[in-house]
N, C-alpha and C positions, 0 to 999 in steps of 0.2 A: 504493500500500500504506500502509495504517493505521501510522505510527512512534507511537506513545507512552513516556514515561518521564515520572519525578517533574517534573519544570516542566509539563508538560501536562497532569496530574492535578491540581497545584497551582491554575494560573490556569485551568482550567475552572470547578474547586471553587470556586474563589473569584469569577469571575463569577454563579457562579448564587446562594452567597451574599450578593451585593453585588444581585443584582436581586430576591430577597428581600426585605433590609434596607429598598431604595426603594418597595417596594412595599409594606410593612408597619409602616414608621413615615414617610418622603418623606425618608430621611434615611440617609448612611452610604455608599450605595453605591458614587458617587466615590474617596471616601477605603479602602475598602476596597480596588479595584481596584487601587489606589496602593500600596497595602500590600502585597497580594501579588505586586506584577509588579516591588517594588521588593526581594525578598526573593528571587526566584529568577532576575532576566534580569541578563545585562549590564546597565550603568549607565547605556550611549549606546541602551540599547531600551527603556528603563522611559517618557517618555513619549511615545516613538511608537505604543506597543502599546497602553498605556494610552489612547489618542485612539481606537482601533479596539473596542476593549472594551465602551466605552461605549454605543456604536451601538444595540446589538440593543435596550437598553431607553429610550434618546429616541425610536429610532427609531419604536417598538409607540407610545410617546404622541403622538407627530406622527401619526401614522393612526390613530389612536383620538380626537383633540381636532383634527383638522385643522379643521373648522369653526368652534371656538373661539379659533382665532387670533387676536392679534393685529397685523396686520404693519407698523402706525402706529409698534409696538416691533420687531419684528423685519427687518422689511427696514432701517432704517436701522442695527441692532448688526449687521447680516451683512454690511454696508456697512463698519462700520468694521473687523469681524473682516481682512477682506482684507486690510488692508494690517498690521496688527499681525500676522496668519499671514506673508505676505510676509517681513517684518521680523522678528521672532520665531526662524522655523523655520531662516533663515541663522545666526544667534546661535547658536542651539542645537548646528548640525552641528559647531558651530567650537569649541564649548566646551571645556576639560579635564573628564574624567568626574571628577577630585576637587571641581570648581565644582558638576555635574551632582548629584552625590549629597550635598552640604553644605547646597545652596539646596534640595532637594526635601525633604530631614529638617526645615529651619528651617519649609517652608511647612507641610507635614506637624501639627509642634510648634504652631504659629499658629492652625490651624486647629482643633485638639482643646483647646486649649486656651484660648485666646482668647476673650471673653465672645462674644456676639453683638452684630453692628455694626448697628446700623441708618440707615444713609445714604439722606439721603432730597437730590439734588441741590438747587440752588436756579435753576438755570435750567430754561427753559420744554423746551429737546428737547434730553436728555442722551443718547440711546441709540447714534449715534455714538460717542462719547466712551468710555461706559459697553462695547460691543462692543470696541473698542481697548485699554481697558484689561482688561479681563477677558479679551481671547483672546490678549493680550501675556503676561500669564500665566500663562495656562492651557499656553501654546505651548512656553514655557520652562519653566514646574515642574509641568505638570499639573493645576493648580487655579487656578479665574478668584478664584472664588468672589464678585464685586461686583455680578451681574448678580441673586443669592440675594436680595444684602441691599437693594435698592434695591428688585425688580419688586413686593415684597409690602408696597408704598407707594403701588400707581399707582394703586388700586380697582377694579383687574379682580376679578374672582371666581375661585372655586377653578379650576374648570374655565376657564376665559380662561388662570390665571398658567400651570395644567399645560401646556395647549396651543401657548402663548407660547415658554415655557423650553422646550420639547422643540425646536420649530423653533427656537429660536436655537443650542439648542448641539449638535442634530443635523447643523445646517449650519457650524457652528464646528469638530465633528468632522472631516467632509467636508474643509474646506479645509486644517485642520491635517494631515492623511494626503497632502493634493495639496502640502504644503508640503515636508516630510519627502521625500516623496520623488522631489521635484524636486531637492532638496538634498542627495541621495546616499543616504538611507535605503533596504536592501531590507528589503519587508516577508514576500518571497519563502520564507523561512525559518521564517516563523511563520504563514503563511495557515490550515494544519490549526488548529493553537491558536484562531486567530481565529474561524475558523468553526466550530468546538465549541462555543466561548466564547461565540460571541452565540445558538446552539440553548440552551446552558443560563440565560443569560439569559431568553430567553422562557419555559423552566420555571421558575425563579425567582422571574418579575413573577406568573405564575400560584398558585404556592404561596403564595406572600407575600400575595394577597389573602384566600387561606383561611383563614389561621391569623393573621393580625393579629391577632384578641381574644384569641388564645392565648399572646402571648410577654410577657413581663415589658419594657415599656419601658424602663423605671428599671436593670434587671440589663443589659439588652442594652447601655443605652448607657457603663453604668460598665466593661461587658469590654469593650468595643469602644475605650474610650478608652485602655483600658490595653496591648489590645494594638496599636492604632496607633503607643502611647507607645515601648514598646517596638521595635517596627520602627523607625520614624523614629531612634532612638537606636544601634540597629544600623547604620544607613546612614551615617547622619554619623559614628562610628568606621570606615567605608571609605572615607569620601570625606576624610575627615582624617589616618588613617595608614594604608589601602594604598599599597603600594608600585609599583601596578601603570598 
């Protein structure tokens, strides 16, 4: 039987927004999902869930770009992911939810706020390296974001980096979810959520293609920073004086 209430209206809405956003500027979608699962879940489920969310829209670009792969970048980042998920998702279980929700507002705040990095390694084969640190992150706050700044450095093409990034962090997903709940996570309780959540994803990716020419980039990205600002801000006054 169908249960629904406000959190499952919530993070639906907000996935299908979020596969929108990625589909009509390549930008936002992540950070949204962040925003709203960090605004209605518990604090020890914000990024377990968050890991599963994501899915529905790498997933559609890993089988819409599979042949534009790279996997010279990708098999060695999903190489190093293993063992940062490994590592990572034990950290995580062990955490205080006041650590949990202090570190996810900071990355949160970094993120929206923070110019654009452009790191370009200096050695010959980072992507090892570059998978470990990015799913070390991502594992513990949700957001890699290193794997952004670096792959649109390597000279693949549009289509190459899309198909690239979906299999690295499709498969970063995957293993984070295998990590989680090896490590005591159930996801038992929110499967309905999840699987709403990735059908409106794929309406999402879909609408977002049509109306791209039609939304203000400029407006979108100035409310979208302010209301990330805001959540993030919310969060870290929980994670700094709840009592719970």
């Amino acid at each position: 039987m169908l249960e629904v209430d406000a959190t499952f209206y919530i993070i639906v809405a907000g996935s299908f927004l979020a596969a929108l956003c990625n589909a009509a500027f390549s930008a936002g979608g992540a950070m949204i999902v962040l925003a709203v699962t960090s605004t209605v879940l518990p604090v020890a489920a914000i990024v377990p869930i968050h890991s599963t969310l994501l899915i529905g829209s790498t997933s559609t670009r890993l089988l819409f770009f599979w042949n534009e792969i790279d996997w010279k970048i990708a098999a060695p980042f999903l190489i190093g992911s293993v063992a940062a998920v490994a590592i990572g998702s034990r950290i995580y279980v062990e955490l205080p939810e006041t650590i949990i929700a202090t570190a996810i507002s900071i990355v949160m705040l970094i993120a929206i706020w923070l110019p654009e990095i452009s790191w370009r390694p200096k050695f010959r084969q980072p992507w090892m390296i570059v998978g470990f640190l990015h799913s070390l992150l991502s594992t513990l706050f949700a957001y890699g974001a290193i794997l952004h700044a670096i792959i649109l450095h390597t000279g693949l093409k549009k289509r190459q980096i899309v198909g690239t990034m979906a299999a690295c962090l499709t498969g970063m997903s995957l293993l984070k979810i295998a990590g989680y709940s090896f490590n005591g996570f159930d996801y038992a309780p929110y499967l309905q959520i999840i699987a709403f959540s990735i059908a409106a994803a794929f309406l999402g990716t879909w609408l977002g293609k049509m109306v791209v020419d039609r939304i203000s980039e400029s407006l979108f990205r100035a409310v979208f920073r302010v209301l990330v600002t805001v959540t993030a801000i919310r969060l870290m006054y929980v994670g700094l004086f709840s009592q719970t």
